[in-house]
N, C-alpha and C positions, 0 to 999 in steps of 0.2 A: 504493500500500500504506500500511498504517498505522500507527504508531508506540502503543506502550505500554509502560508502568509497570507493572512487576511487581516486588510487593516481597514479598520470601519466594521467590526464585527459584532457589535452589540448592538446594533439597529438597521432594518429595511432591509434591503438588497444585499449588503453584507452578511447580516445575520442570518436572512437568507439562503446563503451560498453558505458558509462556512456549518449551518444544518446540514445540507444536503450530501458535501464533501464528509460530512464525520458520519452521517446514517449509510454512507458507500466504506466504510469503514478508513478510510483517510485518518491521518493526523492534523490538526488544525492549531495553528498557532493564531490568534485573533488579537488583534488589539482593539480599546476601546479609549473614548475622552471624556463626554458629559452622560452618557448613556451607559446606567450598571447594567453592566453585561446577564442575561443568563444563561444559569449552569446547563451546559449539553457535555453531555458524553464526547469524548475524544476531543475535545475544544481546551484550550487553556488560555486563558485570558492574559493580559497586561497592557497599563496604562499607557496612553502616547499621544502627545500634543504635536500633530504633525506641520503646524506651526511655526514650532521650535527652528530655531537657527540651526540648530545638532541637533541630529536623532538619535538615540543610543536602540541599538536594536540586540545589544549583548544578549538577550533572553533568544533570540533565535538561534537554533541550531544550525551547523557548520555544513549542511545542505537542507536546498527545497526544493522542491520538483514544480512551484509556484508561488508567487507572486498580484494579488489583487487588489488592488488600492481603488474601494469603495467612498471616500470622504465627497460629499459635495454640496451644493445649496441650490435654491431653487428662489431666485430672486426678479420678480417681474414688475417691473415698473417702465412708464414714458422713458425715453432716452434723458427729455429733458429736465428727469427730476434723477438724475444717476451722478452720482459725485466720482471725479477719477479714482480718488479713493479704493470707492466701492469695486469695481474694475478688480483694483489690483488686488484686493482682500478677497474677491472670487479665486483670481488669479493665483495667489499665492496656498490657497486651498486644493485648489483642482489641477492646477500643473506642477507650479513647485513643490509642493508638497509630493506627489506623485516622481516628478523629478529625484529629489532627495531619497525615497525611500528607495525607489531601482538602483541607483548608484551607490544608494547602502549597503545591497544584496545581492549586488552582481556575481562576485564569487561564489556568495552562496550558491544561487540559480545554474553561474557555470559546470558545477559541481554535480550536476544532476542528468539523466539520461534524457529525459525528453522535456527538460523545463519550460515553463511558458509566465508570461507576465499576461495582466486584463486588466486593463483601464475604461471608465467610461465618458462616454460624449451623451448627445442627446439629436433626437430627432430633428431637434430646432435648427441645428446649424445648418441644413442642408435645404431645407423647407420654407427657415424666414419666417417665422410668426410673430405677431406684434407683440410689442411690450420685451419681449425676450433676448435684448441686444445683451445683459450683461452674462447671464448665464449660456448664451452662444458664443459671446467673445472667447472666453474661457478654456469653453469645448471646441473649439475649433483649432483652438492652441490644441487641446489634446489628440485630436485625429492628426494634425500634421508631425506632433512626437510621434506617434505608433506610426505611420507609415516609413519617417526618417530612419524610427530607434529600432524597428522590426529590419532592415536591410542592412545597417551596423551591427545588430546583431546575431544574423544569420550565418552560417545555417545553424549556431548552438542553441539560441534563445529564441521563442516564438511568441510576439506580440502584437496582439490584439485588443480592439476596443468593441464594447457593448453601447448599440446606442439606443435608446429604450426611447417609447411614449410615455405619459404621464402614469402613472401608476400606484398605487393604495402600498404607501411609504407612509412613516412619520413625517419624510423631510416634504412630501405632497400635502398633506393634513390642511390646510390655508383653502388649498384649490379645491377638495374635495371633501369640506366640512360638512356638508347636508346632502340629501336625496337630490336635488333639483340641480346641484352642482355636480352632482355625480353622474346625474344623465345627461346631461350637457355634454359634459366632456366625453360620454361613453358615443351618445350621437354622431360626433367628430369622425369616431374609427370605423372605419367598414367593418369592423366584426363586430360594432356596436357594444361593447364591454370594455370596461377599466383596467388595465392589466394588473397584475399582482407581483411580489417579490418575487415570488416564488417560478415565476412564467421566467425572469429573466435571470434567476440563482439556475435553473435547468440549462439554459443556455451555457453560462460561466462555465459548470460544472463539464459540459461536454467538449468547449476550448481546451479545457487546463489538460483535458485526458488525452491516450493513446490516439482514440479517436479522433483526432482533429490533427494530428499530427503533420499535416499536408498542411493548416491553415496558420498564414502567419501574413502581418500586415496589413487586416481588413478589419475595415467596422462594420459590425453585423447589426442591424436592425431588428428590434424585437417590441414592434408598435402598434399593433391588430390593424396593418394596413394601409396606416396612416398619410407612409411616405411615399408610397407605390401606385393605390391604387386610389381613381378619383370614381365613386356612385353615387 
């Protein structure tokens, strides 16, 4: 079985994935920040402010067979109410911080037969929906790291991004606080439903594996149709 890194692991898509990878019997090394983690079998938790200028990741073991850096925000507002600021504190959330922790554990990952890293974007960059400049700006940084950091990396390391629709998260809660909002946004998707963590922790799950061992470089969409198809 095999050992990963899951950082953002006690909430949404993280918590998610890092279940799914420990019920396939995995090792799961998870970290968390404002969110107590909870207790799952084969999971072991520790604190990490992915923030921080240093990361100390000493509690990781000296290989991983993956790598997933789940941290993100979902901030929607007018361009013209967006302070630069703000920008950069996505920024430094979603890319550097992601940045930081791969250059953390590169060794580790090199270390490993068929290692893989999984970063996320989101539908919006590619689509252009309003309100949604800052949390696109961000992601859009992250799909051009995976295409750039997956061909540097190659052929040892394989790097991948997950770009999900809106989805029944903590970090979505805002969008999809009541019934009426909830079918709103489900109306949007040609499959006419909200996705779940759980829809895009099975995705994860099937990159990091054997299985996908051919894929490296691509952002995979997992958004019931959204970005595809127009009915």
């Amino acid at each position: 079985m095999a050992t990963y890194l899951v950082i953002g692991a006690s909430s949404g898509i993280g918590k998610a994935t890092a279940k799914i990878l420990a019920l396939e019997g995995h090792s799961i090394i998870g970290t968390y920040h404002k969110t107590e983690p909870e207790k799952i079998e084969n999971v072991r938790y520790f604190p990490l402010d992915v923030i921080q200028d240093t990361l100390n990741f000493d509690f990781v073991p000296e290989q991983i067979d993956g790598l997933i850096y789940c941290p993100g925000s979902i901030n929607l507002l007018p361009f013209k109410r967006i302070q630069p600021k703000d920008f950069l504190s996505d920024y430094n959330l979603q890319v550097v911080g992601a940045i930081k922790s791969i250059q953390a554990n590169l060794n580790r990952l090199k270390s490993a037969s068929n290692p893989s890293i999984i970063v996320f974007s989101t539908v919006a960059v590619q689509q252009g929906f309003n309100f949604h400049t800052q949390v696109s700006s961000s992601k859009g940084a992250i799909e051009g790291l995976v295409r750039s950091l997956a061909a540097e990396l190659s052929p040892t390391i394989r790097v991948n991004a997950v770009a999900p629709s809106i989805t029944q998260t903590p970090l979505a809660k805002k969008l999809l606080s009541n019934s009426s909002k909830i079918e709103a946004n489900a109306q949007r998707h040609p499959l006419k439903k909200i996705g779940t963590a759980k829809d895009i922790a099975h995705l994860v799950a099937f990159l990091v594996s054997e299985k996908a061992s051919w894929i490296t470089g691509q952002v995979v969409n997992v958004d019931g149709g959204i970005s595809t198809l127009k009915i």
